[in-house]
Structures are given as C-alpha cells and as structure tokens.
N, C-alpha and C positions, 0 to 999 in steps of 0.2 A: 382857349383849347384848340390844338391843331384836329384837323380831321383831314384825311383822305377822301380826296371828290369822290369815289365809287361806291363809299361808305355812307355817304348821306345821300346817295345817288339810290341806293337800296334801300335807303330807308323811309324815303319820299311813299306818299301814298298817291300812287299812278292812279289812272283810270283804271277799273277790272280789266277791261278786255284789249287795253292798252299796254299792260304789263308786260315786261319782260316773261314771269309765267306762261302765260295765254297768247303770246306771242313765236312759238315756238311747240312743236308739238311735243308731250310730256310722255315718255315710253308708256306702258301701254302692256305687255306681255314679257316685260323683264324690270327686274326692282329699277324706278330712277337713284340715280347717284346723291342728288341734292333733296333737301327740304325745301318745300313752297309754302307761300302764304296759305294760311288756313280758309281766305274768304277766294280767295283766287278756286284753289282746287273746290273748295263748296261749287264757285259758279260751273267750274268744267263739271261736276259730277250731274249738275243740276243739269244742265244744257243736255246732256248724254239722256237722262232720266226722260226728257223731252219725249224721246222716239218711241218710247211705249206708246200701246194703245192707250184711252181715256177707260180707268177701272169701270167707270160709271157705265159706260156704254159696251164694255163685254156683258152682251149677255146668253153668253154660253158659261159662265162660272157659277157656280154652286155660293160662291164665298163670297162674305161679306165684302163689301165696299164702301161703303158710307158706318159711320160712326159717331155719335154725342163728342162732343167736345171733353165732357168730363170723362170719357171715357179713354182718351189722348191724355189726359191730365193724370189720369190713374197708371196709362203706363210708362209715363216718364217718371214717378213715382218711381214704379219698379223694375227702371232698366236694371239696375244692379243686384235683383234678386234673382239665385239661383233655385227654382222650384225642386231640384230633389234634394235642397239640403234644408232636410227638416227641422234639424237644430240650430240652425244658424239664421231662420227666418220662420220660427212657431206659429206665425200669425197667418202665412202665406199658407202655411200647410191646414191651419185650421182651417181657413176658406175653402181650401179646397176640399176638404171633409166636409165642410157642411153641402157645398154642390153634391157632392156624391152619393149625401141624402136626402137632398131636395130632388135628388133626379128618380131616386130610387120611389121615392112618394108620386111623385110626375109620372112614373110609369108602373106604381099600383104594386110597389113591392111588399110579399106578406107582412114584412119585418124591415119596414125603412126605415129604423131608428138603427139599425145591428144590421147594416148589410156592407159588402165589399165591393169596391169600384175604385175606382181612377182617374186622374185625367190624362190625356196623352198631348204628342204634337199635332191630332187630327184622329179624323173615325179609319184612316186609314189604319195606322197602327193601333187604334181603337179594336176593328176589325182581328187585325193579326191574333193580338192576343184573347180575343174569344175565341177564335181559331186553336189555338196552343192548350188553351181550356179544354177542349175537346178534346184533342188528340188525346192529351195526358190524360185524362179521364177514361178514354175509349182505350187507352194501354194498360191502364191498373185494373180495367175489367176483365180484357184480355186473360192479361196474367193471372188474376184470381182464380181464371176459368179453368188452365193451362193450354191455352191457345196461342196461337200465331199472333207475331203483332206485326208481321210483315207488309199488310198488305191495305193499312187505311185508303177511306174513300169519304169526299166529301160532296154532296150533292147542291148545288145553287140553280138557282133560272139562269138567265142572261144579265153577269156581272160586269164591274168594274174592277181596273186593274189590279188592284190591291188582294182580295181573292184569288187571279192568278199568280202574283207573286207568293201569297201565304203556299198554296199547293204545290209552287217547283221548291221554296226553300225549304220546307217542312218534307219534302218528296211522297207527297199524301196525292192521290188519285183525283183527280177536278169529275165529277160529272157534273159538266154543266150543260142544263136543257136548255137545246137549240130551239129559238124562233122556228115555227111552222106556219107557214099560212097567215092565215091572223092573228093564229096567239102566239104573242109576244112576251109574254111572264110564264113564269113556274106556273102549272097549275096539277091538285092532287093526283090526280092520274100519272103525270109526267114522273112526281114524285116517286110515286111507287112501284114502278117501273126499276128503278135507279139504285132503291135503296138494298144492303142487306146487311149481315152479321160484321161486315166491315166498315159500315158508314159510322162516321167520326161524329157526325151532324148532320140536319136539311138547315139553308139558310137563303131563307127568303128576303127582299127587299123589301123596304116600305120607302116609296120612289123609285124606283129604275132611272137608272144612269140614262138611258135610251132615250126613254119617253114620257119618263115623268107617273109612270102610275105606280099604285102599290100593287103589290101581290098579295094572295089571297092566303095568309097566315092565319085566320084561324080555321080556315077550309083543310089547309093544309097540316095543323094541329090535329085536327078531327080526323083524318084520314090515318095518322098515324097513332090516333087513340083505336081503333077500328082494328089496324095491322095488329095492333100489341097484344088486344083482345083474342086477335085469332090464330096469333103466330107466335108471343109470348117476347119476337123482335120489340126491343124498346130504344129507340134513336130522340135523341135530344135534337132540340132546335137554339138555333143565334140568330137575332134578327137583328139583320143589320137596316139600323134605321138612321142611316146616313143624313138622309135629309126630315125627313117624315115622323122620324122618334121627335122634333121639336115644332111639331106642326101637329097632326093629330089628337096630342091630351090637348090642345087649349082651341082646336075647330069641332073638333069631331071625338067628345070626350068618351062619348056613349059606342065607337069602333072599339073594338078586340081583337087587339095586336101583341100584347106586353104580358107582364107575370102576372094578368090575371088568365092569363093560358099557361097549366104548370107545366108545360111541354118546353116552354121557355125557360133556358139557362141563361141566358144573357144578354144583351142586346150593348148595342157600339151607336152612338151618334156624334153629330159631328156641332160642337159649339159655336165654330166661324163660320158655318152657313146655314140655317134657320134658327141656329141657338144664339145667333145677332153677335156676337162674339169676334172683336177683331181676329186676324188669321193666326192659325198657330195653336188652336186648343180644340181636342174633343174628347170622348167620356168613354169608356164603358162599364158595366153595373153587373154585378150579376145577384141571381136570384138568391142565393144562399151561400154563406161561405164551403160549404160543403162542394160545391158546383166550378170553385178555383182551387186545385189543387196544391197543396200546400207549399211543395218542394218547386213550386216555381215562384216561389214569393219568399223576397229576403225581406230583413229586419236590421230597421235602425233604432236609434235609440231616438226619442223624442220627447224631452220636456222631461227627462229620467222615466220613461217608459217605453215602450215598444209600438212603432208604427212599421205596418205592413208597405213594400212598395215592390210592384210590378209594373216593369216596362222596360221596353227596347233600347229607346235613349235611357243617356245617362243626365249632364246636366242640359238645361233649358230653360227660357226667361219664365216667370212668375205672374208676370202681368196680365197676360192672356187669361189665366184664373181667376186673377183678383177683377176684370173686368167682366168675366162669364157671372160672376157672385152679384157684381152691381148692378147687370140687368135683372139676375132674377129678382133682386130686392129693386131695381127702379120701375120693374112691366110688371110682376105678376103675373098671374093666371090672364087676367082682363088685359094687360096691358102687350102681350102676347099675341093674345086673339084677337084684338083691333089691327095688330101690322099686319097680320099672317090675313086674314079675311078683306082688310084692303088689298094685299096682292095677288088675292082670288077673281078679287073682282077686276082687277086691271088685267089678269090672264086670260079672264074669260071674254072681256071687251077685242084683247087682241087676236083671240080668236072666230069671233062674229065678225070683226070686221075684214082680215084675212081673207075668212071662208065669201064673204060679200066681194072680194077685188075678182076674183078671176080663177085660173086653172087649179086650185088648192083644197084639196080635204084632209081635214082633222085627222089625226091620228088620236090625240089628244088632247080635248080641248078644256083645258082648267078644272075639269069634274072629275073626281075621283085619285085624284093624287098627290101632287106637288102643286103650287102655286105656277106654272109654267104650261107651256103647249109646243104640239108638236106636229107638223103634218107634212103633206106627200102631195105633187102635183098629182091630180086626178086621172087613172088610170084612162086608156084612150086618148088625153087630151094630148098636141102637140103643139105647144106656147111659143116654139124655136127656141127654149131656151133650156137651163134645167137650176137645180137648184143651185149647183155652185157656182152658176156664171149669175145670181140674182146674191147671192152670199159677196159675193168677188167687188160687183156692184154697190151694195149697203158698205160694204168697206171703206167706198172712197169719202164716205159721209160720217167715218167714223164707229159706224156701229158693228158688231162683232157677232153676226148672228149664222151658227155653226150649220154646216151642210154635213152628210156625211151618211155612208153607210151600215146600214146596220150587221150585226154580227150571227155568227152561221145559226141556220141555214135560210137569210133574208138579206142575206150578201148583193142580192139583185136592187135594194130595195133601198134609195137615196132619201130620208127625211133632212127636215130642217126643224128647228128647236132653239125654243126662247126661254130662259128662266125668270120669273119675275121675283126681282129679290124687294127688300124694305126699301130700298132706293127707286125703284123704280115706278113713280109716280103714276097719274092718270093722265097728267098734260106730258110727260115724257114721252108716256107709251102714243099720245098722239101725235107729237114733231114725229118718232120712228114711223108710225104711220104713212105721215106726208113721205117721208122718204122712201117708205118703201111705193108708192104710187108713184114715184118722180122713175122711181129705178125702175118698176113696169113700164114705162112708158119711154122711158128710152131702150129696153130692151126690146120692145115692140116694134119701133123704128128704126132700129138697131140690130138685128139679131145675131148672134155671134157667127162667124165663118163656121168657125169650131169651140164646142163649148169645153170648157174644164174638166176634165175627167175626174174621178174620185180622187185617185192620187195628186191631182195638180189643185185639187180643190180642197181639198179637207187639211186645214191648219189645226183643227181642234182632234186631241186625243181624250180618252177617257183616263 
C-alpha cells in the first residue's frame, strides 16, 4: 500500500505537548478552521482550567465543593437527561417529586404528602418565583378589592443579589432595611415601619449573605400577627432560607422558622450549598397549593397524567436531583446533623482562635447562624494594615478568604468572612490558620505604603 509521508506523519502519536496541535497557538475568540485531536485539545482545556483558584480553598462560596464519588457516578449517569422533560425521563421527574416531599416534611409542612414545590438551577431562581407567588397573589387580592395594582412593595433586611434582580424585573418597590449601627438584620420594628396595603411580602433570611446570621422570623411573624389583629393589614411572609432552610431542621429542630408559622407561604433553599448537592439545584415549597397561583403553572402530560411545572428555565441536566435524592436517602436526618455540627465546631475553633491572634473582633462567631464567622479589625486599633491588604495576602497561599464592605447604611464598615462548608475539615482550618499567622507577621514587618482600598480589594460580590 502507497501512503503519503504527511499522512502517516499525522497519524503518528506525537508527544502531547510535542504536537503539532499544542505547538502552535489554537484561535481562541473565533471558530478554528481545522479539527484537533481529542486528547491534545482535552490537555490545552485542562492546562487553561489550571488558573482557577483551588474550590477547596474558596472560602467565601456558599456552594458545595467536595462530593462522594457515587455521587460523580450518578451524574454521569445523567448527563443526557433532560430534567423538564417529564415524559421522556418519568423516573427523574418522580425523584424529584419525592424531594419536594421530603423537603415539605423537613420544613413541617401541614400536608407534606399533597403539597406544591420544585426544583430550580439554585435558591436564586428558587427565590424569584416565591417572589412571582406573591405578587400574583397580592394582584388577585387587589382586584377582588377593586384597587390599584400599581404600586407593589416588597419589604427584606440586608439581601442578596437575587432579590434585587427579582424587584427591578418584576418593577415591584425593594424596601430593603438598611444596616444601622449594630443591627445588621431585619428586625420587627424595621418591619413595620416598611410595610402597608401594598406590600407583596416581608422576607426574612435564615443566614444573611453578610454575616452569616439569621434573622428573627418568628419575632417577625408575630409582629405581623399583632399588625393584622389591629389593623385587619394581612402581608404573607417568603423565607428565604438560602443556606439555613438545610441546617436548621437537623441542628436546631426545636427553632421556628418554617410552616409551622402559618404566616409562611413559602420558603426557597438552595440544594448545592448546605443541601450538600453538587452545583446547579435548589428548591422551593410552598405551604399549600392555594398560595401558588395557578395561572403561573403550566401542565404537561406525565405517565398519561398531569404534572404541574413552574419555572424560569426551560430545559436543564437531571442529575443535580437525582443526586439531591441520594443524599437525603444516604444522610438522613442523623447523617445531616453530623456534617452540619462538625462544621459548627470548626467555625467556632476559627473564630477563638482569630479573636486570640490580634486586632480582630467577632462580628460573628459560629453561634446563632451559619456554620461560618465573620469579623472586623477592632475599633481604635491601628495594625498598619486592613483587611484587604491581609485578604490580598492569604491569596498568595491560595486561600480565598473575602474582605469587603458592607451594604447601606454600614458602607463605612470593612468585614472579612469565612464559610465553613462539609469540606472543610478541622486540620484544614488549622494549615489556614498557620497562614493566616505567617501573613500577620509579615504584614507586621511589612506594612503596606498604601493599603487596598475597597474597590481594589474586594474580588468577591454577593
């Protein structure tokens, strides 16, 4: 057989990095012309993947980073299922029906066998469409009334971005209560202040994006059972329990946060960050079908029956579900509350020992909220440095630990903040330790000319 030297010259297996591919750089921001070997363009995508930080060591994310091995095994299973096509993957859809009742039981629903919920791509859009619940609700009351529906209002503490998104696209009023002083969460007072015949909802955190605490949901439940009593004003509650809806029923079973406050219509959490849930899935439930609106829920057919589906996206992987399902049948209740109260305890270690280094007080230190801490150089002290030049610092060691300002009216007021997620051990959190003692200490011998300013410091948004 004749062959053409450039032909066997191609088909030779080079070194990787040897190759004519990788020898040549491969466009980049316009279609290349040619095909490449499939293990060549793997190495370039991999090398590129390189430059990310280490997931393990952000910790400023909320979201999961570590994960079971069967749990990778489950979603290669289901890369090829589409999660809204119900008839075409009945099994995937049942699972997720049964989450939707396990969560609604998890959060003390009157009628968790017969209640309506969802999964989304996250508690973001989780969020949203509690949010849409409301409105639509707070319009057909309107109307019945024959009132104005011009002019919704929706009342929060100090959120996350998702809430401002929901209120410019919805063009629904934000009152959101500004940080004063020391209090840094909603609290009933602020509430009612805020509210009136146009409020859509109050919607409290359970965790704050900021700091890490909850806010006082059933104080604030109670405050607007008091208003209704005396003013015949009746405003539903959403708790967005982002992080804290999968922490709370398995630490602290005996808190009242959820539908055993009937003030709650619904509540959003988020699967890929305390619901242990690789990224890409979170929930929300509500109290009664009554409480989602009808005409915002379409209908397909399913198994030659009728399943409800609400949500923003359309199609999305499956697997994120099917893995939300196998932890709750692989933890449990017990199995739950062992990761979640190991990483109580490693929050609260890294905040005694923090407070023990030097210029540093607690804002929050592991009690009363998240698994995480949060604190502020001590008022008077002057260390020559600040937080984002000690942030800037831990960087070069890898670790991702966010500086950053807080939002109005404590705009003055620079924290730093750690999440401690199920990865993050107790020998972990003490290597960050040593480092963060190596980086005082050359900060100390070191002091910046000029330290970081907020803007030149703060990589991390909410």
């Amino acid at each position: 057989m004749l062959h053409r030297r450039q032909s066997v010259r191609d088909a030779m297996e080079d070194d990787v990095f040897a190759s004519r591919d990788l020898s040549e750089a491969i466009p980049k921001y316009r279609f290349p012309q040619d095909e490449h070997v499939a293990e060549h363009v793997f190495q370039l995508v991999h090398d590129e993947l390189m430059l990310d930080g280490n997931s393990r060591q952000n910790l400023a994310t909320f979201c999961q980073t570590w994960v079971e091995p069967e749990v990778n095994e489950l979603l290669r299973l289901s890369v090829d299922k589409n999660m809204i096509d119900k008839d075409e993957y009945p099994q995937t859809a049942e699972l997720e029906a049964r989450c939707v009742h396990m969560l609604a039981d998890l959060w003390n629903s009157p009628d968790a066998a017969d209640t309506m919920g969802t999964s989304t791509t996250g508690s973001s859009e989780a969020a949203m469409l509690g949010g849409m619940a409301l409105l639509w609700k707070w319009r057909a009351r309107r109307r019945a009334e024959g009132k104005s529906t011009d002019r919704p209002n929706l009342v929060t503490g100090p959120v996350q971005i998702c809430w401002h998104k929901f209120t410019r696209y919805w063009d629904v009023e934000h009152r959101e209560i500004p940080m004063e002083g020391d209090r840094l969460l909603m609290d009933p007072d602020e509430v009612l202040k805020r509210v009136d015949e146009n409020t859509i909802g109050v919607v409290p955190t359970l965790g704050v994006t900021f700091t890490c605490q909850y806010e006082p949901v059933a104080d604030v439940a109670a405050a607007l059972d008091q208003l209704q009593d005396e003013t015949g004003l009746d405003v539903p509650m959403h708790v967005d329990g982002a992080s804290g809806g999968f922490i709370a029923p398995f630490v602290e079973p005996d808190r009242v946060w959820d539908f055993r406050l009937p003030r709650v219509k619904s509540i959003n959490a988020s699967g890929h960050k305390f619901g242990l849930a690789p990224l890409g899935v979170g929930w929300v439930v509500w109290r009664d079908a009554d409480d989602l609106p009808d005409d915002l829920v379409f209908h397909v057919n399913y198994l030659g029956g009728d399943m409800a589906v609400f949500a923003l996206n359309f199609s999305r992987p499956g697997g994120q579900v099917v893995a939300q399902y196998y932890n709750f049948l692989r933890l449990g209740r017990e199995g739950y509350r062992k990761i979640h109260e190991a990483s109580y305890a490693t929050a609260r270690y890294l905040a005694d020992e923090i407070t023990a280094m030097g210029p540093f007080e607690m804002i929050y230190d592991g009690r009363g909220g998240i698994p995480g801490l949060a604190w502020k150089i001590t008022p008077g002290a002057d260390p020559g440095f600040n937080l984002f030049d000690l942030a800037d610092r831990l960087r070069t060691r890898g670790w991702q630990v966010p500086a950053y300002t807080l939002p109005p009216h404590r705009e003055d007021l620079a924290i730093q903040r750690i999440l401690v997620r199920h990865d993050v051990s107790r020998d972990m959190a003490s290597l960050l330790l040593d480092d963060f003692r190596r980086s005082l200490d050359v900060l100390g011998k070191h002091a910046p000319k000029a330290s970081f300013t907020a803007e030149e410091g703060t990589g991390f948004h909410h």
